[in-house]
N, C-alpha and C positions, 0 to 999 in steps of 0.2 A: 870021569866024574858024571852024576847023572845029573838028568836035563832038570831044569828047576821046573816043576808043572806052574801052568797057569795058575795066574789069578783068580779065577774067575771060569767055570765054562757051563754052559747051558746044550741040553742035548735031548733033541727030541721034543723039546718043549709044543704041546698041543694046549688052548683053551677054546673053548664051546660058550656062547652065547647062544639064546634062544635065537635062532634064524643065523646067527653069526657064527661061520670060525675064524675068532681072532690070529690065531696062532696055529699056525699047522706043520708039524714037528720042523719045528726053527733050532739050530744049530748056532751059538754063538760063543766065541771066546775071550777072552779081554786076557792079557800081557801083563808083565806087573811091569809100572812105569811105563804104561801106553796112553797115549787118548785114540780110544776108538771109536768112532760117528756109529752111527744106526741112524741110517738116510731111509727115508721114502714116504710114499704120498700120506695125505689124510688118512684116517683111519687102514694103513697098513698094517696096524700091530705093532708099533715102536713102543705106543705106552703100553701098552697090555704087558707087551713081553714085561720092562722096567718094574710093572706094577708086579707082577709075580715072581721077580728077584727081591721085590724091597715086600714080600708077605702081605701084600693088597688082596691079591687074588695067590687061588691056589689051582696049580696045572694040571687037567685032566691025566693028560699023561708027558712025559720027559722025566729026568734027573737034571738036578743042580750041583756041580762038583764047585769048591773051594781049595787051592792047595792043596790040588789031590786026594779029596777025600769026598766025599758024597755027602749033603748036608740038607735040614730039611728049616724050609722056612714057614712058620704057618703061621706068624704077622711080622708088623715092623719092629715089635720088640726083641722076634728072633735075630731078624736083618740088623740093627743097631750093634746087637752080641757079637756080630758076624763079622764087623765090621764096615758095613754097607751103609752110606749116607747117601740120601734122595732129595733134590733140589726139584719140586712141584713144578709146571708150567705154572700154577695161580697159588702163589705163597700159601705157606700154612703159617702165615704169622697174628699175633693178636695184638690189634692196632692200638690199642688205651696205654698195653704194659709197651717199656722200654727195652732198649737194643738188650740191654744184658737180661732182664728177666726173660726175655723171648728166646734169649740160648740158653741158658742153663735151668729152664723150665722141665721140670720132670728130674733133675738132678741138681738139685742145689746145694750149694754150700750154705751150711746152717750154722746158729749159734747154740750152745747148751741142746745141738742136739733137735729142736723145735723149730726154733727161729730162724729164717731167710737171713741169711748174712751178706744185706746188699753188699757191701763196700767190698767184700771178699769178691760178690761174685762181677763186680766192676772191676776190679784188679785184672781178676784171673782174664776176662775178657778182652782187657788194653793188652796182658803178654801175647793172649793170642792172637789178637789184631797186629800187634808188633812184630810178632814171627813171622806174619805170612803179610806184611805189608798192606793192608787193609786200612785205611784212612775211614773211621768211622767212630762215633763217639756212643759209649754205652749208656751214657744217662738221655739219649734220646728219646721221644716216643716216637714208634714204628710210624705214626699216622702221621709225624713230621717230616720224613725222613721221605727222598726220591727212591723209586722205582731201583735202580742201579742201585742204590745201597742196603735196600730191601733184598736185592738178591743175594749180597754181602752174607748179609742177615742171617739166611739161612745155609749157605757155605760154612760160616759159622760155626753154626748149629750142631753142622755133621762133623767138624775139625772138632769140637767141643767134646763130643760123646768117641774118637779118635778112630773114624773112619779111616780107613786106607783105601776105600773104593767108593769113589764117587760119580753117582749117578743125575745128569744133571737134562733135565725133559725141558726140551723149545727154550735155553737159557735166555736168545738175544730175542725175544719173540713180542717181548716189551720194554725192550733198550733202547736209546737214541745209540749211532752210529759208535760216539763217543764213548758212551758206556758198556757197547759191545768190546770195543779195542782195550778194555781197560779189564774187562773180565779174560781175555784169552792171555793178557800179560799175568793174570792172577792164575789163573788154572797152568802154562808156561811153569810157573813160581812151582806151584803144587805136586805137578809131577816130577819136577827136580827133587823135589823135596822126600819120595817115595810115594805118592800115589797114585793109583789106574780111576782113569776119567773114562765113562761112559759119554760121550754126546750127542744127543738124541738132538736131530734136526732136519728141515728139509730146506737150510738155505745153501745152495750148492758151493757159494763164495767161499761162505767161513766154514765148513769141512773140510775144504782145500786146504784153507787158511790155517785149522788147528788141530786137525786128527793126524795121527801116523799109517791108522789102516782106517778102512771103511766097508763096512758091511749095509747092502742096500736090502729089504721088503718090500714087498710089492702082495696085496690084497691079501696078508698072512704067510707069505712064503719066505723063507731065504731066499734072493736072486743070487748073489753074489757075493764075496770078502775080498778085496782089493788093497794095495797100498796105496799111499799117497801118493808117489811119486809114479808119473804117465796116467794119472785119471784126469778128466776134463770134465768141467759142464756140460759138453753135450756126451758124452758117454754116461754121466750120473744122471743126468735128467731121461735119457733113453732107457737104463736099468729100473731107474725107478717107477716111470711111465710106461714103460714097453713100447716107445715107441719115437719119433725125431718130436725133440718140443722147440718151438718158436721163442728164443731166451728174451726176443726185443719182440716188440707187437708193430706186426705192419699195419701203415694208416696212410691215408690222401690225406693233401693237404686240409686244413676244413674252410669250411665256408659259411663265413659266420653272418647270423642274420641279425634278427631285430633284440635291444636287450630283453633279458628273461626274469634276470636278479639284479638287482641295484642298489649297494649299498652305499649311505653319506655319512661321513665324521661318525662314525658307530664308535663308542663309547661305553664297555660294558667291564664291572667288579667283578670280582672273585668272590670264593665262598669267605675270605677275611674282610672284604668289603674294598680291599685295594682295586684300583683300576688297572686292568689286565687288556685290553684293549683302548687304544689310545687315539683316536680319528681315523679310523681305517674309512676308506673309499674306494671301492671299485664295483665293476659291473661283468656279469656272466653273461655272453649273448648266446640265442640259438645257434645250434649246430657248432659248438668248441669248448673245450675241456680247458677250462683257467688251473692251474696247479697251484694252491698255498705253499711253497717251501722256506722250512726255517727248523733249528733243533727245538726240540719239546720242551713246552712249557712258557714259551711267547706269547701266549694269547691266544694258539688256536682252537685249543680245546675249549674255551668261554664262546670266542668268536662263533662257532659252527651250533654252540646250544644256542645262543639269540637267533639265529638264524632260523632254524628250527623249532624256537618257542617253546628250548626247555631253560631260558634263561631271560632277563627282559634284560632289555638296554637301558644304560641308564641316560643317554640322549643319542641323536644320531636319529638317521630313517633307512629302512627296509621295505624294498618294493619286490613283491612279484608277479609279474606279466602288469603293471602298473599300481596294483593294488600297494598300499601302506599296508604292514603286515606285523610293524615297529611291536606293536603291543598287543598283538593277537595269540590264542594259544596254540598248543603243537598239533591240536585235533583239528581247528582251523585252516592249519599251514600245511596239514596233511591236504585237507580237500581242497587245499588252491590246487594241488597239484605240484606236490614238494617230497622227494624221498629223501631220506637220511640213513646210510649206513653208520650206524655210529662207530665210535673207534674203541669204546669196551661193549662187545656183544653179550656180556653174562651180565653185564649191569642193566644198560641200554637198551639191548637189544631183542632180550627174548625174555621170555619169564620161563625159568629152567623147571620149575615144576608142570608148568602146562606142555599138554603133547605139539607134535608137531602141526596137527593141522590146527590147534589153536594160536598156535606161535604165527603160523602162514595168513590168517586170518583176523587178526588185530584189527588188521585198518577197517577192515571192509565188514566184518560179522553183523553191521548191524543195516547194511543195505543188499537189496534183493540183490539176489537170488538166495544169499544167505537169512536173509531173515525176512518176516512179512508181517506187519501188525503185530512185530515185539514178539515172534516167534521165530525162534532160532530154528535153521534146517543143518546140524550136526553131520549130515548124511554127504550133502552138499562142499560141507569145507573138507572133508575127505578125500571126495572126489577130486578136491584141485588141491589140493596138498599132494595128494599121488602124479598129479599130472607136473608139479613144480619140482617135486625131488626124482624126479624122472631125469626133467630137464635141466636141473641143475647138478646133477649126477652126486648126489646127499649121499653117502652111505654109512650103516649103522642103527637104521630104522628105519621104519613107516610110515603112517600119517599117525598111528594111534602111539608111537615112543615119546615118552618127556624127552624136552629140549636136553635133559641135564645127563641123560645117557650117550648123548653122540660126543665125539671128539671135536677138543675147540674149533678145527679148520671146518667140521663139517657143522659146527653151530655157526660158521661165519658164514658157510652157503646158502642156508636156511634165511640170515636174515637179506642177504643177495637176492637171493630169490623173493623174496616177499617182497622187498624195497622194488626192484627193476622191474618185472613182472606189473607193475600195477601203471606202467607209460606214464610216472611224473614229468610233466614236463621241466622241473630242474632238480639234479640231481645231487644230493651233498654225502661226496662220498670222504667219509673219515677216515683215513687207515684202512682202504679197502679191503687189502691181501692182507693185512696180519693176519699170522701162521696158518698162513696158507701152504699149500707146498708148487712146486715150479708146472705143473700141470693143472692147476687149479688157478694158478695166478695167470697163467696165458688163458684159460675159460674167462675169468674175471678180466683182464685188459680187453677182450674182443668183445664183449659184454658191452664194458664203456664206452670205448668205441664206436659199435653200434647204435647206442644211444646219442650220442655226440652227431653221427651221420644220420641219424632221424629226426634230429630237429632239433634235438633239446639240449639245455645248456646244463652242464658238468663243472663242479666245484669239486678238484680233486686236495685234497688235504693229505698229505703224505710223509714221511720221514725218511723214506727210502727215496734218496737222490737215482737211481737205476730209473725208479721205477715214475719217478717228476716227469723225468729226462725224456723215457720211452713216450710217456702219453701226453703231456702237456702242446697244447696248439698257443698259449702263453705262462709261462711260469710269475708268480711275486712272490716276493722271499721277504718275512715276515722276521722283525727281530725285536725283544722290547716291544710287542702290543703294537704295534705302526707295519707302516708297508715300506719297506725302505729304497728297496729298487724292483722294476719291471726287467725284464728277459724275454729273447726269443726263443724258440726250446731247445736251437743249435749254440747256445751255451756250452760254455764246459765244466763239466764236474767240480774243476782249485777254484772257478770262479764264484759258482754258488757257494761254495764251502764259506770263501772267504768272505762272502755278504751276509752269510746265514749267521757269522760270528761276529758280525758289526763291523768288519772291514768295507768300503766306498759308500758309505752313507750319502744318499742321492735321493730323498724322496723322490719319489717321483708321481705324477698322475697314473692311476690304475684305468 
């Protein structure tokens, strides 16, 4: 009987960027009825490749075979025909329209012909939420709906137009833990069901956790295609790094000095005007990393803008190195001496059209050496934009590339760099490592770290219990807008779990 060819297979695949080769004849396969990973660092080529399966980009040189035949993809309308649905790391969804018109957009069910046939194309949508077990409601709008069902969303999307292969880029890279466990039971479902998963990640846990093989990249190259079964962490993180990675960050105990940050009964609304923060109080001192842990959507992301001065409190006091800072703005809080990694870098954090050395130079553009009696020295922030993606090892551009060209891991360096680099003495780090990869997040843990042993006090906000656990010199775990209990950082994983979901409710003093 003859062998049933691949799904899927990629051969040779080469792309050229100016100064870049993304892709250099990469070799890959996909199974039918597989889930295959594609592991490795920041800007390795994991999207590039994905992007020129799904007709984003087109391949200098390789072939693309399908079920044994050689096929040419030269956009996503080809890929759609083809059968290929692509799940974006940053949604392509449109937040005004609803769950159903946001699937069956570009293909709808009409009436006489003309007319949108909402209630058809709600129907169709509950069958196919009901086939593949999806708890999601079609008359929503996108802009109401969490993150985790956003990415439903667009699953969806690609089940709708009747993918059989799905390509799915950094899926948990904006999940709470929760919502990650609850998509690899859903992709589980999918593949039973007949179809081949691509999953494009560099978190080494859950590749273990939900691929069959795993092919790792490394700066554009094929390293390797491996099975699941006998790969480890430190052999994934060595293939993809080329080299032994540190998976937990060594740290001395710290030694913590005078307070730095001090906050009393902070009190601060939402964008609906509901209170999202509820009397929180505590204090960050020099030299010690405090960790916020709790699941998303308790308050921290309100909590860290007042902090900051992209949100006001609505009562409550905020001190930095003594100073009242309660009602002060973020231009302000910057020159106290206050960094913020915020925890969306394409909203927050960079302005994607301006280059890099303008992105690097936000804070500072307007005092010397960069600028002098209102005259900007352009020449000057080059200079240290080159010197900062050096040291923070950016790849994907220069000082003169827009932000909106590099990969998200290496737009999360860029703002790393620009926040640390400038010696604030308190640090508000949000979601540090999002999509980062496991060699890029031990740069970033020694980073904090160092900061932490130079003096200055570190407000780590995080979702990743791993990652609380490794740096935290004190953990609180934040549930419902409140602080509910304090920890030492020898804690254990069930036990945070269980405070983070409102189990031993204990205020406690912070």
């Amino acid at each position: 009987m003859a062998e049933v060819p691949p799904a899927l297979e990629l051969r040779g695949i080469t792309k050229r960027f100016p100064g870049v080769l993304a892709n250099d004849h990469v070799d890959f396969e996909l199974r039918r009825r597989e889930v295959h990973a594609l592991l490795g660092e920041n800007g390795a080529g994991k999207s590039t490749l994905m992007n020129i399966l799904y007709g984003l980009y087109h391949p200098d040189e390789g072939e693309i075979w399908m079920g044994g035949k050689r096929v040419s993809l030269s956009s996503p309308k080809d890929a759609i025909e083809h059968g290929i649905g692509m799940v974006h790391q940053h949604f392509m969804l449109i937040p005004v329209m609803t769950v159903a018109e946001n699937i069956v957009l570009a293909n709808e069910p009409t009436e006489a012909g003309v007319l949108l046939d909402y209630d058809a194309a709600v129907k169709r949508v509950e069958e196919l939420a009901r086939t593949f077990k999806f708890a999601i409601d079609p008359r929503a709008r996108i802009e109401n709906i969490s993150v985790g069902q956003q990415q439903r969303v667009e699953i969806l999307k690609a089940l709708y137009r009747n993918a059989d292969i799905l390509i799915l880029d950094e899926p948990t890279a904006v999940l709470t833990p929760q919502e990650a466990r609850e998509l690899f039971e859903i992709l589980k479902t999918l593949r039973t069901e007949g179809m081949s998963i691509v999953f494009i990640s560099h978190k080494l846990n859950e590749v273990l956790d939900i691929a069959d093989r795993i092919t790792v990249l490394r700066r554009g190259k094929k390293i390797e295609t491996l099975p699941r079964e006998g790969a480890t962490e430190p052999t994934l993180a060595r293939l993809m790094v080329g080299r032994d990675v540190l998976l937990r960050v060594e740290k001395a105990p710290a030694s913590a000095g005078e307070p730095l940050l001090v906050v009393e009964d902070l009190h601060v609304l939402d964008d609906r005007g509901l209170e999202a923060v509820r009397g929180i109080s505590f204090d960050v001192h020099a030299g010690e990393i405090v960790a916020l842990a709790g699941v998303d959507g308790n308050g921290q992301s309100e909590l860290v803008e007042a902090l900051s001065g992209l949100r006001h409190a609505a009562s409550g006091a905020v001190r930095v190195g003594g100073r009242d800072v309660t009602r002060s703005s973020a231009r302000d809080i910057i020159d106290l001496g206050v960094g913020h990694i915020p925890e969306d870098r394409q909203r927050r954090g960079l302005v994607l059209d301006f280059t890099l050395a303008e992105n690097l130079g936000l804070h500072d553009y307007r005092k010397p050496p960069n600028s002098r009696f209102g005259w900007l020295f352009p020449n000057r922030l080059v200079r240290w934009a080159r010197r900062l993606l050096e040291q923070f090892d950016v790849r994907g551009g220069g000082p003169q590339t827009r932000a909106a060209a590099l990969s998200g891991g290496n737009q999360q360096k860029v703002v790393l760099a620009r926040e640390i680099a400038r010696e604030p003495s308190v640090l508000l780090a949000a979601q540090p490592t999002r999509g980062l990869d496991v060699g890029a997040i031990e740069f970033v843990h020694r980073r904090l770290v160092e900061a932490r042993d130079s003096g200055k006090g570190v407000l780590l906000v995080s979702l990743e219990l791993e990652e609380v656990l490794s740096l935290a010199d004190r953990i609180l775990v934040v549930y419902e807008g409140r602080i509910v209990r304090g920890y030492p950082p020898d804690v254990t994983e069930e036990e945070l779990g269980i405070a983070m979901t409102g189990g031993h409710r204990e205020e406690v003093p912070a």
